[in-house]
N, C-alpha and C positions, 0 to 999 in steps of 0.2 A: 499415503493419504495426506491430504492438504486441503484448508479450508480458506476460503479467500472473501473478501467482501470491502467494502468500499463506502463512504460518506462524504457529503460536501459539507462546509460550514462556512456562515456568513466570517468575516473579519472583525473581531471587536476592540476597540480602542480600552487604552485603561490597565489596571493591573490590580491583584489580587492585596487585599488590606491585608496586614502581617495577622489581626487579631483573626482572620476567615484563615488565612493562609495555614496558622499552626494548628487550628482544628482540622482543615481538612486532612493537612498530616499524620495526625491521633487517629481519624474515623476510618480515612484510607486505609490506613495499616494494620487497624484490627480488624477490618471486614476481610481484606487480603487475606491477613495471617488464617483466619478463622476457615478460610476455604480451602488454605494449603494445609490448614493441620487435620481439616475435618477429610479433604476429598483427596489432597496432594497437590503438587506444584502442577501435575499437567491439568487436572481440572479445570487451575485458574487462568492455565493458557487458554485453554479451550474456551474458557467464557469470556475472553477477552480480546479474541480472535472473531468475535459477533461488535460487529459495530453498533449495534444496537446496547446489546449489554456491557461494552467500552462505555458510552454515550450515559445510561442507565449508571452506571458505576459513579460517572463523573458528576450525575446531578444529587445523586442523594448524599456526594461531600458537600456539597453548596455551588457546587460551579453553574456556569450558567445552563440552558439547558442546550444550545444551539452557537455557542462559543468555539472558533477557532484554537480558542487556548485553553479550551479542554485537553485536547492531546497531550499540552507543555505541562498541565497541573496533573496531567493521571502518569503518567510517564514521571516526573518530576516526586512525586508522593510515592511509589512503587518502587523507583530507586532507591529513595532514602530507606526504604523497608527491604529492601531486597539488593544491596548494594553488590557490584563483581564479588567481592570476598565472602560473601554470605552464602554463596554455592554448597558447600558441606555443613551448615548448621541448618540451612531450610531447603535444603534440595531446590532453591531457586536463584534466576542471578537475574537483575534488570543492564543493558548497558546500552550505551551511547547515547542520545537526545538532541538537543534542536542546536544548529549552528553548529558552530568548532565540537563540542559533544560529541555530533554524530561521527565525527573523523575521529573520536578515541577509539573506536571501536576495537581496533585491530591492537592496541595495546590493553585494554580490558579484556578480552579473551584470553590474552596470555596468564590473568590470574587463574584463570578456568583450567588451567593445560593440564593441573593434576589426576582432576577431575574428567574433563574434557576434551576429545580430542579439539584446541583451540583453531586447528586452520580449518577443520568443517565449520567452525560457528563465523568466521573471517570468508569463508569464502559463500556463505548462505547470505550473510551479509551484504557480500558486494553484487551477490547475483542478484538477491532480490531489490535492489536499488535499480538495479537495469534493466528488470523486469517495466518498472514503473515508471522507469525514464526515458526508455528506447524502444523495448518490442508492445508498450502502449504508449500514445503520443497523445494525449486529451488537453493540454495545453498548460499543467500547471508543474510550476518547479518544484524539488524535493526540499524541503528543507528544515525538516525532521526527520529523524531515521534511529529508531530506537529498537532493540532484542532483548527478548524475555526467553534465556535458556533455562530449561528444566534439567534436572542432575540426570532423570531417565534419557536426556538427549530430544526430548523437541523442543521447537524453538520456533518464537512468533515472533515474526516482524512489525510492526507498528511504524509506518512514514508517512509522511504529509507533504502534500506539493502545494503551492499558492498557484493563483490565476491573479494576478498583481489590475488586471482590466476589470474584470469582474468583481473584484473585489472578496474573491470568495476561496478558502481555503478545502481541499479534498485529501481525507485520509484512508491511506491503506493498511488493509490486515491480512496477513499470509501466514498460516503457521505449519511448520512441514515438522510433523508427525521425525523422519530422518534426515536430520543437517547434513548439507554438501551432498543429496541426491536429488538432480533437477532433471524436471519433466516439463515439457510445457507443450506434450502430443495430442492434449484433451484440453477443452476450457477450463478454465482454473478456479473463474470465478462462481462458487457455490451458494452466498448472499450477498446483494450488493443494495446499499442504502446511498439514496443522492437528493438534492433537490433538485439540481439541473442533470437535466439529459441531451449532449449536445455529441453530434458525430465526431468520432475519432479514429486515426490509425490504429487499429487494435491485432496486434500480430498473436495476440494471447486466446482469440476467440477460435472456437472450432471450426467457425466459416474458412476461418486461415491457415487450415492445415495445409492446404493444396501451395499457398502461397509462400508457407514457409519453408516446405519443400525446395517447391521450385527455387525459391533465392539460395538457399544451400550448393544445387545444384547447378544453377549460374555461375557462382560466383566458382564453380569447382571447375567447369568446362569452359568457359568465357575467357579469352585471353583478358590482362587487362586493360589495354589499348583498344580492342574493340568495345569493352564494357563503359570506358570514357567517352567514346564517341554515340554510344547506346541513350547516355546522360545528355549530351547535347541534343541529339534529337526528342527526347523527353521535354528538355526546357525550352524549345522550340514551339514543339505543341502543345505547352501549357499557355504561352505567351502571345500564341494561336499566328506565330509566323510560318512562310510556306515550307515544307520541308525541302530538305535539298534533293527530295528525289522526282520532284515537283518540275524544275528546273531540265533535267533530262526528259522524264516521261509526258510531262504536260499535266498541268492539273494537280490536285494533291492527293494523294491518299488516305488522308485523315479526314472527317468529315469536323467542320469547327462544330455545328451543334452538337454534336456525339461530346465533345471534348469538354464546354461550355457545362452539360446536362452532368459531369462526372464533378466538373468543377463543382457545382450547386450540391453535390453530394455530401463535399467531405473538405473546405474551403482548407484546412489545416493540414490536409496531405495534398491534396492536387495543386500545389504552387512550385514554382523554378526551383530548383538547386543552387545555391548561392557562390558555395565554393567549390568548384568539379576541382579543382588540383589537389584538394585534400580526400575526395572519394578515390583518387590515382594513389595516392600515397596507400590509403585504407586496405586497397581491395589489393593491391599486392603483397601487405603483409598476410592476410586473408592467405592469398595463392599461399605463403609459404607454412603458414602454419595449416592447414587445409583440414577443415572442421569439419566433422562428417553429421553434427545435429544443429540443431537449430540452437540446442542449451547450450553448445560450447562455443557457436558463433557470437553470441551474446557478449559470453565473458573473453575475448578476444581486445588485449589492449589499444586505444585509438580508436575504436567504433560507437561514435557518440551518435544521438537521434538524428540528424543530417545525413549523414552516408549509412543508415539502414534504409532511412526513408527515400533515399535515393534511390539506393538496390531495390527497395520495393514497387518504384516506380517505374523502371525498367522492366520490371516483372511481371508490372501490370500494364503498362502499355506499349508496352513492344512485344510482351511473350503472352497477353493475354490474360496472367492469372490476378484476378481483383483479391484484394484484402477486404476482410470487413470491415467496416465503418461503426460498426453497434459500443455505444456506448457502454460497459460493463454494468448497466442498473437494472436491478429486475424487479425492484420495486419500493416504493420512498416508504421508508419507516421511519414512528417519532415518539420518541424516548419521551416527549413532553410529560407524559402522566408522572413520571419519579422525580421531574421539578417541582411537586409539591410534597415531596418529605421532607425539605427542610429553604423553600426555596432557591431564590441565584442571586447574586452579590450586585447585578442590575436592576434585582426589583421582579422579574418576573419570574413563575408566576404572583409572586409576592416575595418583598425583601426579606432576606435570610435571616434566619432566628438562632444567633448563637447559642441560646441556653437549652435549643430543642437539639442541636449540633450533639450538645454539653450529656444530654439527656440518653442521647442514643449513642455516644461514646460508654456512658457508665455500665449502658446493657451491656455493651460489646464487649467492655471489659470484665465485666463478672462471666461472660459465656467462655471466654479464654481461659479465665483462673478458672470456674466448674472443671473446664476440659483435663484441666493438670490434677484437680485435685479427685476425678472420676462421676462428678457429677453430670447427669446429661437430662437433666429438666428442662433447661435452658434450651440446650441441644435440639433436645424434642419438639420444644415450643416453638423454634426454628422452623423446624421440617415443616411442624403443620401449618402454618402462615404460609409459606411455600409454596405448598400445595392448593390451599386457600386461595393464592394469588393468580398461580395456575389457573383455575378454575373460573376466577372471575375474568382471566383475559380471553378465555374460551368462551365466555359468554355460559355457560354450566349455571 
């Protein structure tokens, strides 16, 4: 089982005041702690793994509610509470983060190894970055890449890509229920929150199971000298020059509006090839390591978004089989309602109220000391708000 989902967020300038900064630290950690002691560490995966309840999470610390650097502040406050080494006292581990961070990866696992088998959680790691950099192409770069491993073994990914033109940041949630067992035979994506919906290379969508086949099975029977020259006549007819088989038979056999009409599709997959002498290098080593899924073609070293998107193009206009284009969103959700429990550190809905911060730290922490000391008044009065809260977003 695996649940996946997706958010865009505008870019915001500026950075978090020390005095907002170490409340939100305090408030994050006992709401955390409070769901791993009450429900367990996968609980809080799982609710974390909803970009909505990410988002929800990130504004009743104070952050803003539609902030970029939500990610860096929820990610950043979950680590400090849940650091690599803290695997055997809370059955939780947060690891990697934004920039150099994300590359620790592979040596924070290794605290894990006692606990954990460390190369599943290293190798879910680099799969799921590929996932979101290669066999989806929606335009934006990674450049956060954060894991939240649980001691029972799942583990949620949490990365974010920028759109550097648009000015707008998109993050992903992926949490696989068993690290180091990849699928990607069915759509993966189970919620997805966005504000823009723009066509993309999407090899992850069910439309592309047929696609993802056939490129497996290209690249397995294709010499790779004929697969090179497959690639020039792709960039040919993208460029809408005549083919060379034009020149023999008379005429062209591609129709330019047919080509034109696929272009107005999906302007970020239907473009040339830039480097065909590195798709030669690629698809050779492909031939020798010969990947019989589409999961293992992924994690295949040397195969960046350029020569997938290549092979996909080959596969689609020379063999016929189209990829889909559908953006992963199935419909915009907005956390706005929980940026008024204590505002956002920009002012909206209104500027943040540190002593109301101060206020709902003191509950949190008397509900954690009840928890130790067997009291569950507290406890109680939780659920039923809960429920309460339930009820009024039901409209009940």
């Amino acid at each position: 089982m695996s649940q996946w989902g997706i958010a865009d967020l505008p870019l915001h300038e500026g950075h978090v005041p020390e005095y907002l900064l170490r409340r939100m630290k305090h408030l994050g950690s006992l709401i955390a702690r409070y769901i791993v002691d009450v429900y367990g560490p996968s609980e809080l995966l799982k609710k974390l793994s909803d970009p909505l309840w990410f988002q929800a999470f990130n504004n009743i610390i104070g952050m803003d509610w539609d902030s970029s650097g939500s990610t860096t502040i929820v990610h950043y406050v979950l680590k400090n509470t849940f650091p690599p080494s803290s695997l055997r006292d809370f059955g939780l581990a947060v690891l990697g983060g934004k920039g150099r961070d994300a590359l620790g990866v592979k040596q924070e696992a290794l605290l894990l190894d006692r606990v954990l088998d460390a190369r599943s959680i290293v190798d879910t790691s680099r799969f799921s970055a590929r996932l979101d950099s290669i066999a989806l192409q929606d335009g934006y770069t990674l450049y956060i890449h954060g894991l939240y491993v649980s001691e029972k073994g799942g583990v949620l990914v949490v990365q974010q890509g920028m759109n550097v033109e648009e000015r707008v940041a998109r993050r992903y949630h992926i949490y696989m229920v068993k690290p180091g067992v990849f699928n990607v035979k069915s759509d993966p994506h189970s919620g997805v929150a966005s504000h823009r919906v723009n066509p993309a290379l999407n090899l992850l969508d069910e439309e592309s199971d047929y696609t993802r086949r056939a490129i497996v099975e290209i690249l397995e029977s294709t010499p790779t000298g004929s697969l090179v020259e497959q690639v020039h006549v792709v960039n040919r007819l993208l460029k809408e020059l005549p083919s060379l088989e034009s020149y023999v038979h008379g005429g062209s056999i591609h129709d330019k509006d047919t080509v034109r009409n696929r272009v107005a599709k999906c302007p970020i997959y239907y473009r040339p090839v830039r480097d065909v002498n590195r798709i030669e290098v690629v698809a050779e080593r492909i031939k020798k390591l010969a990947p019989r899924e589409f999961s293992e073609l992924l994690l295949i070293p040397g195969l960046g978004p350029e020569s997938l998107r290549a092979i996909a193009l080959v596969t689609d206009l020379i063999y016929g089989y189209t990829p889909s284009f559908r953006d992963p969103t199935t419909h915009p959700m907005d956390p706005f309602l929980y940026a008024y429990a204590h505002g956002g550190k920009d002012g909206v809905p209104y500027r943040v109220k540190p002593r109301e911060i101060d206020k709902t730290i003191e509950f949190f922490t008397g509900v954690l000391n009840d928890l130790k000391t067997g009291s569950r008044e507290k406890e109680i009065l939780l659920r039923n708000l809960a429920k309460f809260v339930g009820r009024v977003k039901k409209g009940i």
